[in-house]
Phi, psi and omega in degrees: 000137181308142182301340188247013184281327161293319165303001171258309164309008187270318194272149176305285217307340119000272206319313196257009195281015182273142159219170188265169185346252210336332175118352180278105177318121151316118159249351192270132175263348153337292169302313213277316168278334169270005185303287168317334189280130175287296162340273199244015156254210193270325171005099191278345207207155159314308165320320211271332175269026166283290156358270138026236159339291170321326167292286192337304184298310203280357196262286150001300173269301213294346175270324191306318186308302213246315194228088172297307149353326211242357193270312178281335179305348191244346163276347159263350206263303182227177199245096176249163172294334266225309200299338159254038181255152173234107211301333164308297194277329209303328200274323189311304177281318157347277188288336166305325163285335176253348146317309218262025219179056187220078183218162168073203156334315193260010173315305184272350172294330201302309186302286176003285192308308179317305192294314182265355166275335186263336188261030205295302168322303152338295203293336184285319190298319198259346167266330178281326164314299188292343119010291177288339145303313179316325197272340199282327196281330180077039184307160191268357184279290206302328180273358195236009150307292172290014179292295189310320157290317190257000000 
């Protein structure tokens, strides 16, 4: 996970802060990738589908991570774009696409990205321990997340 996602995704609003033209937060991560698209999509800019992609990664492991649970509860609750995306692969090819983006400023940040597209399954495996801790703990981040999520 990008060093600041998790203390950010701690705040709800984090979770959702990619929005479309209109100003409407995204939860679909279906929307969130056509979102990104520079080509054929709304994308004004490369930066923007970097933005983007990087949520898509980090929005990706913290649900595959912490609440895997709440990916299919919610593919039942409603009919999304989101049901054919595969959360895995989407964060995966995510964080690879923001790997690729290692000039300027994000040069030294690139290897990172590279590293959690390649350890991505791992990085889901070592947040569901820590998941699971949480829930052992009764933490108070994890319930009023999953208040949010389920």
């Amino acid at each position: 996970m990008s060093p600041t996602c998790w203390r950010n995704f701690a705040i709800l609003d984090e979770l959702f802060k990619v929005q479309n033209d209109n100003g409407r937060p995204l939860q679909d991560v279906g929307e969130m990738l056509l979102e990104a698209d520079p080509i054929y999509g709304p994308a004004p800019s490369f930066d923007r589908e970097r933005q983007v992609r990087k949520h898509v990664g980090d929005y990706t492991l913290f649900c595959t991570g912490m609440f895997p649970e709440s990916i299919n509860h919610h593919r039942l609750r409603k009919q999304r774009l989101e049901n054919m995306v595969d959360f895995i692969k989407a964060g995966k090819e995510s964080y690879y696409i923001v790997s690729k983006f290692d000039f300027f400023e994000y040069a030294k940040v690139a290897p990172l990205f590279a590293k959690l597209s390649r350890e991505f399954e791992r990085c889901v495996y070592g947040l569901n321990i820590v998941k699971n801790e949480l829930e052992v703990m009764q933490h108070p981040i994890a319930r009023q997340v999953k208040q949010v999520i389920m």
